[in-house]
C-alpha positions in Angstrom: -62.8 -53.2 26.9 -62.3 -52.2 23.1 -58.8 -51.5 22.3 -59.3 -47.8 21.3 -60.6 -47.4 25.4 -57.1 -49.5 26.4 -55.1 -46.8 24.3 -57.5 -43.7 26.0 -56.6 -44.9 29.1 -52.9 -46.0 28.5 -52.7 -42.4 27.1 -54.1 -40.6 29.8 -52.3 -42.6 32.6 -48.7 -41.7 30.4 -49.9 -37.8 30.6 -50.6 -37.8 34.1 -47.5 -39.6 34.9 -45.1 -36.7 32.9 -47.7 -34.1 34.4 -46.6 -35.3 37.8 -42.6 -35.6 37.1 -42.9 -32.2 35.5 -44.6 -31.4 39.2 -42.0 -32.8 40.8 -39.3 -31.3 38.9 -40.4 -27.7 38.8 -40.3 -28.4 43.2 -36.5 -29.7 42.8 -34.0 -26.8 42.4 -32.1 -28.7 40.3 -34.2 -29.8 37.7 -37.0 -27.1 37.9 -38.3 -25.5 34.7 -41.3 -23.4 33.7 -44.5 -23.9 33.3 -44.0 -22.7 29.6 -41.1 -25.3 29.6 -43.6 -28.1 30.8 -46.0 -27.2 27.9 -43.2 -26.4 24.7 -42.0 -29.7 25.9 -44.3 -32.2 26.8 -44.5 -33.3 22.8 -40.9 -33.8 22.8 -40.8 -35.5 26.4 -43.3 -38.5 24.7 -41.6 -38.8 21.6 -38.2 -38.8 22.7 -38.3 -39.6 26.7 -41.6 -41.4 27.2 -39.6 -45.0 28.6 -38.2 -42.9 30.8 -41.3 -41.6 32.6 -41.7 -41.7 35.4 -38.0 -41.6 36.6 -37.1 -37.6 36.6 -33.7 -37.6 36.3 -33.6 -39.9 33.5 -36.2 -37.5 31.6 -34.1 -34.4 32.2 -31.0 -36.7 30.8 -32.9 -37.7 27.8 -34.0 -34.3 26.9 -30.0 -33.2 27.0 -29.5 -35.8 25.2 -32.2 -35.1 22.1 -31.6 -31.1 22.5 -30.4 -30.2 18.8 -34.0 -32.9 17.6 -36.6 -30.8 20.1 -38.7 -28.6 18.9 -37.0 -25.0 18.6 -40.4 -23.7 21.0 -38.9 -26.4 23.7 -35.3 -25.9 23.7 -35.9 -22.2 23.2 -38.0 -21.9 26.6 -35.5 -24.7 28.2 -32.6 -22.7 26.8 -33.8 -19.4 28.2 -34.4 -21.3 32.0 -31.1 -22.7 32.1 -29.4 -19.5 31.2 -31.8 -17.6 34.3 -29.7 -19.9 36.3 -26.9 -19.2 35.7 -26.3 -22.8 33.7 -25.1 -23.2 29.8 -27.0 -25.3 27.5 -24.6 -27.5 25.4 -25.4 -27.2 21.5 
């Protein structure tokens, strides 16, 4: 295998692995977000979260954590979902 195939698939397994947590979280009432959440903030997720993937709770943590660095499309739409439940978003 040629290293660029290694990275291909290395990439693709990391997309299907925060494709399935976002799955996962959108089921869990405590951790669920959009659909427009999941693609604002997938970018974000790998640049600031992607050690943490697979591990939910640790991704939702970390993207609390990097709120004020996310892009203002994510933590608009994540901003917007936490206030439809009733839930503040700390600056």
């Amino acid at each position: 295998m040629t290293a660029s195939f290694r990275r291909t698939i290395r990439q693709a397994g990391a997309v299907l692995a925060f494709a399935a947590a976002m799955t996962v979280l959108s089921a869990q009432p405590s951790f669920a977000f959009s659909a427009e959440a999941q693609q604002m903030c997938t970018t974000d997720a790998f640049r600031f979260c992607s050690s943490d993937i697979p591990n939910i709770p640790a991704i939702t943590a970390c993207m609390f954590k990097h709120r004020t660095e996310l892009s203002s499309g994510c933590r608009a739409v994540m901003d917007r979902d936490l206030a439809g439940r009733g839930k503040v978003a700390a600056n």
